[in-house]
Backbone of each chain as ProteinMPNN parsed JSONL, in Angstrom:
{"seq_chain_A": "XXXXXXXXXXXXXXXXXXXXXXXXXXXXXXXXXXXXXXXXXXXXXXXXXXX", "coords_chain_A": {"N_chain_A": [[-169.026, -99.741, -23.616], [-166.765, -102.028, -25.28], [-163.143, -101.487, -25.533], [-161.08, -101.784, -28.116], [-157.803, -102.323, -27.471], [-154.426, -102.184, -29.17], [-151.275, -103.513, -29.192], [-148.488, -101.132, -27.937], [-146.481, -99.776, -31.065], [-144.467, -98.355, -31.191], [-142.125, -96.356, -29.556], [-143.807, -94.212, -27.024], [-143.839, -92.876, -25.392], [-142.886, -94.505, -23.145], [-140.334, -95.105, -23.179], [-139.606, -96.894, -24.515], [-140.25, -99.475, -23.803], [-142.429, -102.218, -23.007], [-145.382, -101.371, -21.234], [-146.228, -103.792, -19.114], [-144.332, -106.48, -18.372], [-144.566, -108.736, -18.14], [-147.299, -111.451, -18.172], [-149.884, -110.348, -16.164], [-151.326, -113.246, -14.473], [-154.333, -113.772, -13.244], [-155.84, -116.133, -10.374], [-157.695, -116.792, -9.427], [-160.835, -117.85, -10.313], [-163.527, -115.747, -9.334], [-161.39, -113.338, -8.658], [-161.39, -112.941, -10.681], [-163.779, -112.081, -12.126], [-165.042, -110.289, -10.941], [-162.458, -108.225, -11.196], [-162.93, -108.243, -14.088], [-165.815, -107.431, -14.387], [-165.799, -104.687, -13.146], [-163.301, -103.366, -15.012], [-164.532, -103.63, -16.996], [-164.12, -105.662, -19.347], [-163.121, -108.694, -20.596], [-162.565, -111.922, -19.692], [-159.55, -113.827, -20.292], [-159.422, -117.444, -20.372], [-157.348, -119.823, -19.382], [-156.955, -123.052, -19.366], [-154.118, -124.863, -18.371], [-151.001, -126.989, -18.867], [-148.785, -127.636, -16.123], [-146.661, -129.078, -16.479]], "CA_chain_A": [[-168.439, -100.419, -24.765], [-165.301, -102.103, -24.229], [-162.529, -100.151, -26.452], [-159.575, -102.916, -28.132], [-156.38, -101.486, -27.884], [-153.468, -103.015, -29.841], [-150.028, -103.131, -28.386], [-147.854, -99.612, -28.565], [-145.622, -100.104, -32.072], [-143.625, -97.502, -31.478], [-141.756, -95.415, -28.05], [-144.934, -93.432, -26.73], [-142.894, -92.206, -23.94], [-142.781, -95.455, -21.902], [-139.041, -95.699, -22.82], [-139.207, -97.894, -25.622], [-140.361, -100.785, -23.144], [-143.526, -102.543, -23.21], [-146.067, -101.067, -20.118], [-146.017, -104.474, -18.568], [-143.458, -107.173, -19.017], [-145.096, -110.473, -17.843], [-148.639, -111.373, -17.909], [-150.14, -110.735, -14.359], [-152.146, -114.369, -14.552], [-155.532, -114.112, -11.8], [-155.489, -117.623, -10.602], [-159.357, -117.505, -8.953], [-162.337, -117.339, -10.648], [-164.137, -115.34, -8.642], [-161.052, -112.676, -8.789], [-160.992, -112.22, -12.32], [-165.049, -111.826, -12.758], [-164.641, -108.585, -10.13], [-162.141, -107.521, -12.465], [-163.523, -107.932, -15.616], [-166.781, -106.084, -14.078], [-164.704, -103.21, -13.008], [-162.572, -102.627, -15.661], [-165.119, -103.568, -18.353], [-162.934, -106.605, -20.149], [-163.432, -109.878, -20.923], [-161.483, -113.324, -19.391], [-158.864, -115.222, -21.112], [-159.149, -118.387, -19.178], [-156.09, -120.922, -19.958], [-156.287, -124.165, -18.679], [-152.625, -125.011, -18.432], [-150.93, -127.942, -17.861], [-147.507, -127.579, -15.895], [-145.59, -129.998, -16.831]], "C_chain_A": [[-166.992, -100.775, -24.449], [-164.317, -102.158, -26.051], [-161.517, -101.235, -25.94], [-158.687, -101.701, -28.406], [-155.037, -101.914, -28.124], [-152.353, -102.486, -29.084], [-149.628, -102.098, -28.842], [-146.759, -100.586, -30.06], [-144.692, -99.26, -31.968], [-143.246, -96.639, -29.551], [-142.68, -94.484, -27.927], [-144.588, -93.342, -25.585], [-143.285, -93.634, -23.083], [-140.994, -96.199, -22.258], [-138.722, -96.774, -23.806], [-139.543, -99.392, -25.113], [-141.987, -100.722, -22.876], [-144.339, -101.703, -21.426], [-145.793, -102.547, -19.323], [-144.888, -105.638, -19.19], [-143.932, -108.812, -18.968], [-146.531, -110.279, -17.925], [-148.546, -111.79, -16.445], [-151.476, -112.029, -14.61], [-152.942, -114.083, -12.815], [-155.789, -115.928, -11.828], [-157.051, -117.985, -9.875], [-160.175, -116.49, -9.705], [-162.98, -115.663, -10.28], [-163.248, -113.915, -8.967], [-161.455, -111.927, -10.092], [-162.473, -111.847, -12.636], [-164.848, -110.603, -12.17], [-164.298, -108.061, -11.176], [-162.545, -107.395, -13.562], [-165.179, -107.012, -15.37], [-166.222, -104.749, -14.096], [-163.911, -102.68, -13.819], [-163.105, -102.923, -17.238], [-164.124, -104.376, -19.558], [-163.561, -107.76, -19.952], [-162.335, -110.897, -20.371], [-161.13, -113.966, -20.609], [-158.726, -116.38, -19.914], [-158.092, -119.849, -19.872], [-156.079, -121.853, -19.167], [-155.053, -124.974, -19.129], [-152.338, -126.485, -17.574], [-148.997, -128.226, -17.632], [-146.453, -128.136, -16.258], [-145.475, -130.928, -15.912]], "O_chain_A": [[-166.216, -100.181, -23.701], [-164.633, -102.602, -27.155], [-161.134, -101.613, -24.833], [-158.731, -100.687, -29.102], [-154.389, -102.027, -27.084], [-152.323, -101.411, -28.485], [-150.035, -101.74, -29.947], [-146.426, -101.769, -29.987], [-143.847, -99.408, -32.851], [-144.066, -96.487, -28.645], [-142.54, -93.636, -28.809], [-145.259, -93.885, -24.707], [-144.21, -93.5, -22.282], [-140.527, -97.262, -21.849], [-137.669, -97.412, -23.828], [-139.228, -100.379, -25.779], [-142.667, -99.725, -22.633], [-143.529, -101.582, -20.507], [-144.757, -102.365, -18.684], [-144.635, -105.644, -20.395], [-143.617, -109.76, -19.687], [-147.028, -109.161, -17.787], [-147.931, -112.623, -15.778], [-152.583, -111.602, -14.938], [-152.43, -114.145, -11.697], [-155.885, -116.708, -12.776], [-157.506, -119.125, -9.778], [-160.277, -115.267, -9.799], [-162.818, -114.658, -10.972], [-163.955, -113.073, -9.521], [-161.725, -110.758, -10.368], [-162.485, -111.131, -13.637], [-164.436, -109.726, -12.928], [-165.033, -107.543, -12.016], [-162.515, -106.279, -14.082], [-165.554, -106.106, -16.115], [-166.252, -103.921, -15.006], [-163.624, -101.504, -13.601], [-162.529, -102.655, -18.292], [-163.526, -103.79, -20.461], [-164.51, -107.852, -19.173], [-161.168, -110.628, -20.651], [-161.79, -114.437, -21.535], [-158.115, -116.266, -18.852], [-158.398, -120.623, -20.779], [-155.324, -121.781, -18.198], [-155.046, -125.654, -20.155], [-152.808, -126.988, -16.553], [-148.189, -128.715, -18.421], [-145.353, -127.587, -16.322], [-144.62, -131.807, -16.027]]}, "seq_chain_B": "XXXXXXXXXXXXXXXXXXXXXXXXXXXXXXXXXXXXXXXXXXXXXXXXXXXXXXXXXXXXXXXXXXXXXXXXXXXXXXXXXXXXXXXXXXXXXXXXXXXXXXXXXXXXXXXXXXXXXXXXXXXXXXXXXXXXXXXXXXXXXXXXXXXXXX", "coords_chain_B": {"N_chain_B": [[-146.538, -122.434, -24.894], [-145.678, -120.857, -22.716], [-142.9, -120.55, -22.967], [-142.696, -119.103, -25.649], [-144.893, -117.702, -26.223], [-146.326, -117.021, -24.24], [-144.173, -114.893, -22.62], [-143.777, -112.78, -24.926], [-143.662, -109.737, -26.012], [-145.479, -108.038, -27.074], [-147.883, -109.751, -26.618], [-147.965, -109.59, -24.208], [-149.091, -106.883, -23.939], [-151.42, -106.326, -25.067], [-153.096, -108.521, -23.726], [-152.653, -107.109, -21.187], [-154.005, -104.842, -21.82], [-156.479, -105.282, -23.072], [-157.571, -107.948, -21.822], [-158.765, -109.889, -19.245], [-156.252, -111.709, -17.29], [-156.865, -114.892, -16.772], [-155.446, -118.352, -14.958], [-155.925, -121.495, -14.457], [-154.885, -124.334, -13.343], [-155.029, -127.664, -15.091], [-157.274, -129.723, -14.348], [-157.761, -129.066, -11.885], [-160.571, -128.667, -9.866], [-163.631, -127.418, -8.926], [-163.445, -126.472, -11.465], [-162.074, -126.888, -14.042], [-164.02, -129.463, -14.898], [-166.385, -128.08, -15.154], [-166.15, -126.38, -17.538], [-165.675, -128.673, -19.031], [-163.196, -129.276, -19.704], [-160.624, -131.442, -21.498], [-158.006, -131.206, -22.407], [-155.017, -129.74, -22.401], [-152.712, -126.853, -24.166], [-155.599, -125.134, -22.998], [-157.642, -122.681, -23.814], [-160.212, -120.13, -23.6], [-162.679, -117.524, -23.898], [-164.378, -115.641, -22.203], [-166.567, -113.419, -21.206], [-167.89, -110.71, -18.792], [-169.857, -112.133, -17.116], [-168.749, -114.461, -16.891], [-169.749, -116.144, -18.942], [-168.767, -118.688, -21.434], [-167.579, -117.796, -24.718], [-165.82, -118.252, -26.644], [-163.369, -120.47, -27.723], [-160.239, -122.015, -27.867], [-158.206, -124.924, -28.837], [-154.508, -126.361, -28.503], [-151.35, -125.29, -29.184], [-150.702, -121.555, -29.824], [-148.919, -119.225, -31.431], [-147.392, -116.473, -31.357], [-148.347, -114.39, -33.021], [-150.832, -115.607, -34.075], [-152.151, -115.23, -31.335], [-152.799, -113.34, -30.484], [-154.344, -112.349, -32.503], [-156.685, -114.3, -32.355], [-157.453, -113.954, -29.819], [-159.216, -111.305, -30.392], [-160.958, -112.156, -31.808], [-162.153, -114.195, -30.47], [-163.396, -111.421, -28.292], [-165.0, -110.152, -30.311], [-166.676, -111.955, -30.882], [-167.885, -112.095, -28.464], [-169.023, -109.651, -28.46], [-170.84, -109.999, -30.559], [-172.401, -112.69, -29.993], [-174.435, -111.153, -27.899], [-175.726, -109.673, -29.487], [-174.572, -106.749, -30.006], [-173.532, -105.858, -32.575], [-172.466, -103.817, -34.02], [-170.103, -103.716, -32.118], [-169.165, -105.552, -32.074], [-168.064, -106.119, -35.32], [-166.348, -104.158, -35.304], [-163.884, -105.206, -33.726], [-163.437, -107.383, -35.311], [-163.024, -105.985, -37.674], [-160.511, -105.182, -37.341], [-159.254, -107.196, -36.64], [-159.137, -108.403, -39.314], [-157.701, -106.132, -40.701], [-155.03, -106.284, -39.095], [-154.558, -108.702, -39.321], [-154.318, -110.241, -41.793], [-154.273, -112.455, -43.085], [-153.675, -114.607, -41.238], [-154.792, -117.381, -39.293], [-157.003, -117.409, -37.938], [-158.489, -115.508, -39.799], [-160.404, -116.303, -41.81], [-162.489, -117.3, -40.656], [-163.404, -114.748, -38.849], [-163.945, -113.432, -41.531], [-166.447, -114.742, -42.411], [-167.947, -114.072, -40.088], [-167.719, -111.394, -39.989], [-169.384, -110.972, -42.141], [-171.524, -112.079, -41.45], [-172.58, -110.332, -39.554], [-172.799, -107.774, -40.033], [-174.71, -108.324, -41.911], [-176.882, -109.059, -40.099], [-177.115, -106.41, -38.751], [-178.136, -104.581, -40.841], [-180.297, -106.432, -42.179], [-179.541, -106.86, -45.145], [-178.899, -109.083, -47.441], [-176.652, -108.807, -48.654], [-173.75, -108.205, -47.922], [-173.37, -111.361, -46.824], [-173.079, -112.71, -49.324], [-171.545, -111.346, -50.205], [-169.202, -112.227, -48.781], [-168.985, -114.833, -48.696], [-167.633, -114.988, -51.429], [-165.454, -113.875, -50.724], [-163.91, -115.107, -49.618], [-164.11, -117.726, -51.046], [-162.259, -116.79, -53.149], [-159.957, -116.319, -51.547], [-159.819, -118.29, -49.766], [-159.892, -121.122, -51.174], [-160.779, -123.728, -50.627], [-161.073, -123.935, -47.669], [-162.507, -124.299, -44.765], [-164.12, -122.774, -43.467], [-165.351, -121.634, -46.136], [-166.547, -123.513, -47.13], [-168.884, -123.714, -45.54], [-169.778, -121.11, -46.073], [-171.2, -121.582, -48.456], [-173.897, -121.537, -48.899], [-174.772, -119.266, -49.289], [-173.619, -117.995, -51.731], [-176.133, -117.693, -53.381], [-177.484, -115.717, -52.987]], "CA_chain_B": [[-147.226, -121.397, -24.499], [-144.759, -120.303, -21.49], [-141.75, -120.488, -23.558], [-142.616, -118.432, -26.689], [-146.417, -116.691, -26.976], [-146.748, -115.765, -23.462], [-143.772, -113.533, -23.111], [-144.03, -112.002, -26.286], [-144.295, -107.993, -25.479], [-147.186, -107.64, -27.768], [-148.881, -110.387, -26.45], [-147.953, -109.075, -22.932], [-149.5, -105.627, -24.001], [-152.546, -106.852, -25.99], [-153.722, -108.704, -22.796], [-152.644, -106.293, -20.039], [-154.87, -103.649, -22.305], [-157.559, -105.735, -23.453], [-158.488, -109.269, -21.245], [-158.677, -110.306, -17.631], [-155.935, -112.827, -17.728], [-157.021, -116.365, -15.821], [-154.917, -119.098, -15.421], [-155.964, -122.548, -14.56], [-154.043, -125.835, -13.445], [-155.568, -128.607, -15.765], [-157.404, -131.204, -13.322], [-158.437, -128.292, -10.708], [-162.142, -128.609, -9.777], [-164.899, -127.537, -10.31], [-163.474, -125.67, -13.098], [-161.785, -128.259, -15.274], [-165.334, -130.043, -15.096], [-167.362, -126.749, -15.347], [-165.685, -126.334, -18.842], [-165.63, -129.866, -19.566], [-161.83, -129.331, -20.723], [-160.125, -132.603, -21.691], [-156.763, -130.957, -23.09], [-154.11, -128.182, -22.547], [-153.59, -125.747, -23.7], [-157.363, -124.564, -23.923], [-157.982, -121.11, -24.286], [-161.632, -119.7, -23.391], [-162.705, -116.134, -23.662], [-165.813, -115.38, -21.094], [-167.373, -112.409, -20.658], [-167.828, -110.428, -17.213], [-170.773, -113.124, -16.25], [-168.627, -115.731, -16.699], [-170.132, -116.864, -19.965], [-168.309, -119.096, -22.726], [-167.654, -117.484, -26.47], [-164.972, -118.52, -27.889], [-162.471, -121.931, -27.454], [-159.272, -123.038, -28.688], [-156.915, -125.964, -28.146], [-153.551, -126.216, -29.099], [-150.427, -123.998, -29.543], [-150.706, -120.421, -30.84], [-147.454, -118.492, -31.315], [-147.803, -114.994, -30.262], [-149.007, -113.561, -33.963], [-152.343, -115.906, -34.166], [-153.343, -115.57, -30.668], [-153.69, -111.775, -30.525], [-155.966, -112.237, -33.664], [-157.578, -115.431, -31.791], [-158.103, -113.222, -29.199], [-159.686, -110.149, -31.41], [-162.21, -113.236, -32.309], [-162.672, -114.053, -29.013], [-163.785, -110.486, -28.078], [-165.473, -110.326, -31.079], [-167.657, -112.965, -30.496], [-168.723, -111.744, -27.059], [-170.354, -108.751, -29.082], [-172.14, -110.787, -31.437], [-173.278, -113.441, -28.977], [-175.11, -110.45, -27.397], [-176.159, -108.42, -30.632], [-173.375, -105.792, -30.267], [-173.15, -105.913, -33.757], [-171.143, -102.691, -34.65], [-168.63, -104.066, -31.243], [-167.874, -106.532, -33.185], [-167.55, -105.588, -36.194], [-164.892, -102.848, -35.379], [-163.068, -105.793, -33.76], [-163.213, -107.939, -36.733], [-162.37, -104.992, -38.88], [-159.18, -105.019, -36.042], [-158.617, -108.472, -36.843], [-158.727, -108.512, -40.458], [-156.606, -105.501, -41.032], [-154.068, -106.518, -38.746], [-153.712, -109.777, -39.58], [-154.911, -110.537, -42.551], [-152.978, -113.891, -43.289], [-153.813, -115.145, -39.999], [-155.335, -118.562, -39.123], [-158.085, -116.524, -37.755], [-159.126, -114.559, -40.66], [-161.715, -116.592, -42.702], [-163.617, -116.789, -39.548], [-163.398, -113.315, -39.089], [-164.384, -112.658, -42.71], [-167.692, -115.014, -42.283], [-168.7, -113.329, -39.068], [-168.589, -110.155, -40.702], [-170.582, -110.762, -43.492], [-173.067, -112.05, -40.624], [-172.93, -109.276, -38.172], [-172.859, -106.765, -41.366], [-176.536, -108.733, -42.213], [-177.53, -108.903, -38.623], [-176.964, -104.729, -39.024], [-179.067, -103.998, -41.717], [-181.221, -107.405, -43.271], [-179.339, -106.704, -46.326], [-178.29, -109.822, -47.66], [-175.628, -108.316, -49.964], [-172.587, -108.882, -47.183], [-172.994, -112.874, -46.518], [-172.736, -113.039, -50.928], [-169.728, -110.796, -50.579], [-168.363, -112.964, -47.482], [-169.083, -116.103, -49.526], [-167.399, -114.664, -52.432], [-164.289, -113.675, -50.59], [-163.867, -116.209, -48.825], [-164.129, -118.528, -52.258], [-161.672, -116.174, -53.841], [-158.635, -116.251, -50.819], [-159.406, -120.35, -49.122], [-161.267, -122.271, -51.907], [-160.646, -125.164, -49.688], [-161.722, -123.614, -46.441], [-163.85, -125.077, -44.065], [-165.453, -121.374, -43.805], [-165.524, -120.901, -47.345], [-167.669, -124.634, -47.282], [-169.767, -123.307, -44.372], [-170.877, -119.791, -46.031], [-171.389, -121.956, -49.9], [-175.357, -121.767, -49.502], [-174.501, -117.473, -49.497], [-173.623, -117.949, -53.262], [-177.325, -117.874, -54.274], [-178.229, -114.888, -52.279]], "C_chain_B": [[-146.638, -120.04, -23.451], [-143.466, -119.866, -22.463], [-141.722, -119.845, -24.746], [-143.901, -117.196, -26.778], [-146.64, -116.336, -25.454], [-145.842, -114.235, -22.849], [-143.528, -112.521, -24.093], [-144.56, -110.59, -25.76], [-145.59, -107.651, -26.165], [-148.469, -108.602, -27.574], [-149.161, -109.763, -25.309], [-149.064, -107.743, -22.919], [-150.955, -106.092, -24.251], [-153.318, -106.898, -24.366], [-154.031, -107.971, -21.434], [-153.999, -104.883, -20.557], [-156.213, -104.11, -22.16], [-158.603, -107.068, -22.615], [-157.877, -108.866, -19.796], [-157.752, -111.355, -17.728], [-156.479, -113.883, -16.501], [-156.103, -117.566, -16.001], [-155.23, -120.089, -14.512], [-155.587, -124.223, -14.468], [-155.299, -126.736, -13.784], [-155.728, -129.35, -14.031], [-157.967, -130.293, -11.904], [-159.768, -128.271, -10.518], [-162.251, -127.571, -9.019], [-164.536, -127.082, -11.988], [-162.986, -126.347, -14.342], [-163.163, -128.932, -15.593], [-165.837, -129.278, -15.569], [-166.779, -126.58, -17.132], [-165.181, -127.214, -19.423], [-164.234, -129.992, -20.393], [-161.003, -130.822, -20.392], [-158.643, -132.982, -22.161], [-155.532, -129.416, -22.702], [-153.077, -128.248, -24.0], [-155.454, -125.512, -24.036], [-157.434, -123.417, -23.15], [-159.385, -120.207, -24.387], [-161.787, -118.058, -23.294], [-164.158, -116.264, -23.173], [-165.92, -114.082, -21.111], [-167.608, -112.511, -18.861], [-169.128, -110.87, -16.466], [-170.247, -114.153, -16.574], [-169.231, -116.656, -17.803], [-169.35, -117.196, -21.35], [-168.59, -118.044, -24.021], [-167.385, -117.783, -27.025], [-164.015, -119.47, -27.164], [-161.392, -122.143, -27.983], [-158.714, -124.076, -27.897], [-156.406, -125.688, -28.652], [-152.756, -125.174, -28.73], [-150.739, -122.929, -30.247], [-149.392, -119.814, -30.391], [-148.226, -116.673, -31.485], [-149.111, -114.02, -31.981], [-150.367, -114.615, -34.244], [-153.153, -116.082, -32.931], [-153.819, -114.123, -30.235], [-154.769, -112.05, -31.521], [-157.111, -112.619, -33.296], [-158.343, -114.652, -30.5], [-159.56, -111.803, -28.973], [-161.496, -111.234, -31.505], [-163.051, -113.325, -31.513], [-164.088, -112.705, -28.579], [-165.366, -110.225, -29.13], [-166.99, -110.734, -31.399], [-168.547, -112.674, -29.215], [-169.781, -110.835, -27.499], [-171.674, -109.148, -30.202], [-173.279, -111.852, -31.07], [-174.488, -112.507, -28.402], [-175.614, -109.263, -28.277], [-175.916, -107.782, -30.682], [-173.01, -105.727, -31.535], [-171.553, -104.964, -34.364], [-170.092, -102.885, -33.525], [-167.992, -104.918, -32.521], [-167.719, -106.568, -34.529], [-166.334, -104.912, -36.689], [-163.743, -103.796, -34.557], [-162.686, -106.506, -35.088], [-162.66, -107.267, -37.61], [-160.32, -104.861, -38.703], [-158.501, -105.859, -36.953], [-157.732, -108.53, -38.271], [-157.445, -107.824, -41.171], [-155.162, -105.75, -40.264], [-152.737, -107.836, -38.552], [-154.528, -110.478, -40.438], [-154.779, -111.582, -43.215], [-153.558, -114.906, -42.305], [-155.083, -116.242, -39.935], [-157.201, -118.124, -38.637], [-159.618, -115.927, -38.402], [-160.261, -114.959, -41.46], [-162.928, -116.668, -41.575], [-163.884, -115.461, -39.244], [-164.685, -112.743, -40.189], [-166.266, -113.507, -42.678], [-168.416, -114.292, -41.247], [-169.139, -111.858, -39.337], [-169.17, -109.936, -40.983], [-171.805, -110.973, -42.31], [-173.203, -110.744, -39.928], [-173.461, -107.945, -39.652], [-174.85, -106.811, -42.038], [-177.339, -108.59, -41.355], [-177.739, -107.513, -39.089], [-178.185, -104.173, -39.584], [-179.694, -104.966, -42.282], [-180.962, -107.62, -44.626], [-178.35, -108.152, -46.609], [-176.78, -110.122, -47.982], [-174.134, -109.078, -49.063], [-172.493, -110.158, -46.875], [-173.046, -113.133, -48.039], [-171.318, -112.699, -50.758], [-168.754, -111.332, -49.5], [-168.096, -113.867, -48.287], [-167.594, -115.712, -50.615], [-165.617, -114.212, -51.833], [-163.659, -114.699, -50.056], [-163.584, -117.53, -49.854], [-162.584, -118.042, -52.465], [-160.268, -116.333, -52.857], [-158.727, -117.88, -50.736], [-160.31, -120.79, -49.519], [-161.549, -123.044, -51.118], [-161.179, -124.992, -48.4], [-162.809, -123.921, -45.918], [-164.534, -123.602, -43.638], [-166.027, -121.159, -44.772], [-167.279, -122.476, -48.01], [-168.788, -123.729, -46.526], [-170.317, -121.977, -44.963], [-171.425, -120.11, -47.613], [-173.098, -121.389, -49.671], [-175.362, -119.668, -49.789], [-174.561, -117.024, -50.816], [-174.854, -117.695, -53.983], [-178.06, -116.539, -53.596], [-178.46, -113.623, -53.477]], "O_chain_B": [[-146.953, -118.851, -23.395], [-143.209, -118.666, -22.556], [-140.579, -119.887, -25.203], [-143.802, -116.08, -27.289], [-147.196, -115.247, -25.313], [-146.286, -113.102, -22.662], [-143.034, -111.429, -23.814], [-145.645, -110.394, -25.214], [-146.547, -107.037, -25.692], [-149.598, -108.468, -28.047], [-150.298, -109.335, -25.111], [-149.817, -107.613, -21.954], [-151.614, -106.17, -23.215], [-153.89, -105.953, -23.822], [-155.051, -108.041, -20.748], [-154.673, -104.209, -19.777], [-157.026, -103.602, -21.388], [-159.825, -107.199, -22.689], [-157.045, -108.062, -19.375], [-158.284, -112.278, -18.345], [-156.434, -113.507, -15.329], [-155.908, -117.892, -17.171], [-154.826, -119.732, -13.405], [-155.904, -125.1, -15.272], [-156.338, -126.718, -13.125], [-154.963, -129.483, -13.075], [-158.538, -130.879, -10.985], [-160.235, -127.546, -11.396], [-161.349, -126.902, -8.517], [-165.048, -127.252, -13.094], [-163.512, -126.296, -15.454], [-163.413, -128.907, -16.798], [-165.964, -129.508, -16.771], [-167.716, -126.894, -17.866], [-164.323, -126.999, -20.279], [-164.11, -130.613, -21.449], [-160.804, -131.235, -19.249], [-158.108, -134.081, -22.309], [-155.689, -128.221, -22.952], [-152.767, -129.233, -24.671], [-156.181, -125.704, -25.011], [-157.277, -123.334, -21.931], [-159.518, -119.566, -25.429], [-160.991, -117.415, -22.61], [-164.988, -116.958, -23.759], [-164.796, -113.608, -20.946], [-167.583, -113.431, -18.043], [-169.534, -110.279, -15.465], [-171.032, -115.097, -16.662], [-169.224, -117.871, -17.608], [-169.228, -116.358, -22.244], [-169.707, -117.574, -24.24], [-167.967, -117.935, -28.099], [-163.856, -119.26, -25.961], [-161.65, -122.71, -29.044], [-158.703, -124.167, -26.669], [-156.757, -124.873, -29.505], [-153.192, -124.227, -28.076], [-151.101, -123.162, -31.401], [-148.902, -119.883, -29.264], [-149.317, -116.134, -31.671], [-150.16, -113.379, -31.918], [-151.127, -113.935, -34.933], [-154.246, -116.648, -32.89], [-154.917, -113.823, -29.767], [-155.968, -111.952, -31.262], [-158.196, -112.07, -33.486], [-159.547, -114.737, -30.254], [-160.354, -111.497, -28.084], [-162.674, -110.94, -31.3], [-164.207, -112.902, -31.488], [-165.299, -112.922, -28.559], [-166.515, -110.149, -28.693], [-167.975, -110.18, -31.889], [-169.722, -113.012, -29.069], [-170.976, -110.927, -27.217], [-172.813, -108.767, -30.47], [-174.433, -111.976, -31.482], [-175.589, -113.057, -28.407], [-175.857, -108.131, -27.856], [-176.621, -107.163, -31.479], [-171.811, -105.458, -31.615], [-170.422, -105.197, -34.791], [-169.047, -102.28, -33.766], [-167.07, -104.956, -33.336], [-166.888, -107.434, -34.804], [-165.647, -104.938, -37.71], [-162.61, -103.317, -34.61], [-161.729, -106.18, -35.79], [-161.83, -107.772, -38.366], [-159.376, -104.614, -39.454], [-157.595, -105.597, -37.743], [-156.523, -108.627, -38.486], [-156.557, -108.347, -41.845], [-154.154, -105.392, -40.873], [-151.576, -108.049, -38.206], [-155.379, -111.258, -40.01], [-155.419, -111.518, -44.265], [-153.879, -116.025, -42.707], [-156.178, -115.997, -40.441], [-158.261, -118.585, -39.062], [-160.802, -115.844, -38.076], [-161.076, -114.108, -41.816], [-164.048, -116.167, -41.682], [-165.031, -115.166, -39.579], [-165.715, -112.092, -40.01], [-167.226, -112.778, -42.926], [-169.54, -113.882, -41.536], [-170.199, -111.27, -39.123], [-169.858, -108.972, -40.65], [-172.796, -110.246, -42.232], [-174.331, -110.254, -39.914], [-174.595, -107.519, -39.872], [-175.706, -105.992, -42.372], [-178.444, -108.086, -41.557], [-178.641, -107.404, -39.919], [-179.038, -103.493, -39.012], [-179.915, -104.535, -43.414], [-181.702, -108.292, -45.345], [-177.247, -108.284, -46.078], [-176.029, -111.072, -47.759], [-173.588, -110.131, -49.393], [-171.335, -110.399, -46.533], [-173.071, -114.363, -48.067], [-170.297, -113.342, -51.002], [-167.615, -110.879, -49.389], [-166.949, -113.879, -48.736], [-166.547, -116.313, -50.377], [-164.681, -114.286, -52.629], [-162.501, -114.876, -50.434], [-162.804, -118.377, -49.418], [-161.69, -118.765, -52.026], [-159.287, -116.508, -53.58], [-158.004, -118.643, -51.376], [-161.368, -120.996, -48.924], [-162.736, -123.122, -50.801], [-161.801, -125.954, -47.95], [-163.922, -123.859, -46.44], [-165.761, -123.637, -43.54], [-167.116, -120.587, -44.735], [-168.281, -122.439, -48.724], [-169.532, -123.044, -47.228], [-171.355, -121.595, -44.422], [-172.028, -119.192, -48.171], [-173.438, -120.666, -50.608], [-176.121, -119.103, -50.577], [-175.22, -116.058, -51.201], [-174.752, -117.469, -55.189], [-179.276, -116.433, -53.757], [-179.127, -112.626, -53.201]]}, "name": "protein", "num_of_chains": 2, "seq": "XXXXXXXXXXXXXXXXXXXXXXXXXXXXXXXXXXXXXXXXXXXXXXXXXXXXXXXXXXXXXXXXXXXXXXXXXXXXXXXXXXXXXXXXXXXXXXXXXXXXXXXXXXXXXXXXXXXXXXXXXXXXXXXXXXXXXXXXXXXXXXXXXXXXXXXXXXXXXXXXXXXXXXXXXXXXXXXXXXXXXXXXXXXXXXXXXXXXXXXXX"}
């Protein structure tokens, strides 16, 4: 079962700072299905357009 | 999207917890084709085979795309008869953003997954019915009208 977990609201010992600060963006396919097998999650896929 | 909703710490968190992030240059093949996308931003939540659920276009600012996301997820469990998954997202959704652009979708999917659950009609009346009662006007609140007679 894959278990949502809302951002921290409050200092839960990480210092008052978010666990990550940037999104780590997977930029192949192929990577991100692995991962989402393995860590039991779902893709956000953003087609973006740079500017 | 860059400049406001993706550094956002609670968006940052949300996703580092909850999705795989992917990102996409518009016009890249196969995959621009493969998802027939015609616009940025667009916003797809897949499941770990790679299968469509949920879509947006447009801008979201950081507080409707956690929700949008919630939906997303959401949707993956109901697509696949996970009922009570998604449910306890939706329940996520609603309570946490209950305002949110999101939310009448939300509140119709409930009432379905809630019926899916148990055959009991009773929740797509009381979807209908809330749904009337917050966005008369709502293109959900159109979409669950035939519920009214249940």
């Amino acid at each position: 079962m894959i278990e949502v977990s809302f951002p921290e609201t409050e200092d839960q010992g990480t210092g008052g700072m978010a666990m990550e600060d940037t999104i780590k963006w997977e930029t192949e396919m192929a990577a991100a299905l692995d991962r989402a097998r393995t860590e039991n999650k779902n893709i956000l896929l953003d087609f973006f357009n740079p500017g | 999207m860059d400049a406001v909703t993706y550094p956002d710490d609670s968006v940052v968190s949300f996703i580092d917890e909850n999705m795989i992030p992917l990102r996409v240059k518009f016009g890249v093949k196969p995959l621009t084709d493969d998802f027939n996308v015609k616009w940025t931003p667009t916003l797809i939540t897949l499941d770990a085979e790679g299968v469509e659920h949920h879509r947006t276009v447009g801008f979201f600012a950081p507080e409707e795309l956690i929700p949008s996301m919630l939906l997303g997820i959401a949707k993956v469990f109901f697509d696949t008869d996970r009922f009570d998954d998604a449910l306890m997202n939706l329940e996520k959704l609603l309570k946490g953003y209950p305002e949110g652009d999101s939310a009448p979708e939300a509140i119709y999917l409930r009432g379905v997954s809630l019926y899916k659950n148990t055959d009991d009609p009773k929740p797509l009346k009381e979807a209908y019915e809330k749904l009337r009662d917050k966005y008369p006007a709502g293109e959900w609140t159109r979409r669950a009208y035939p519920y009214r007679l249940l």
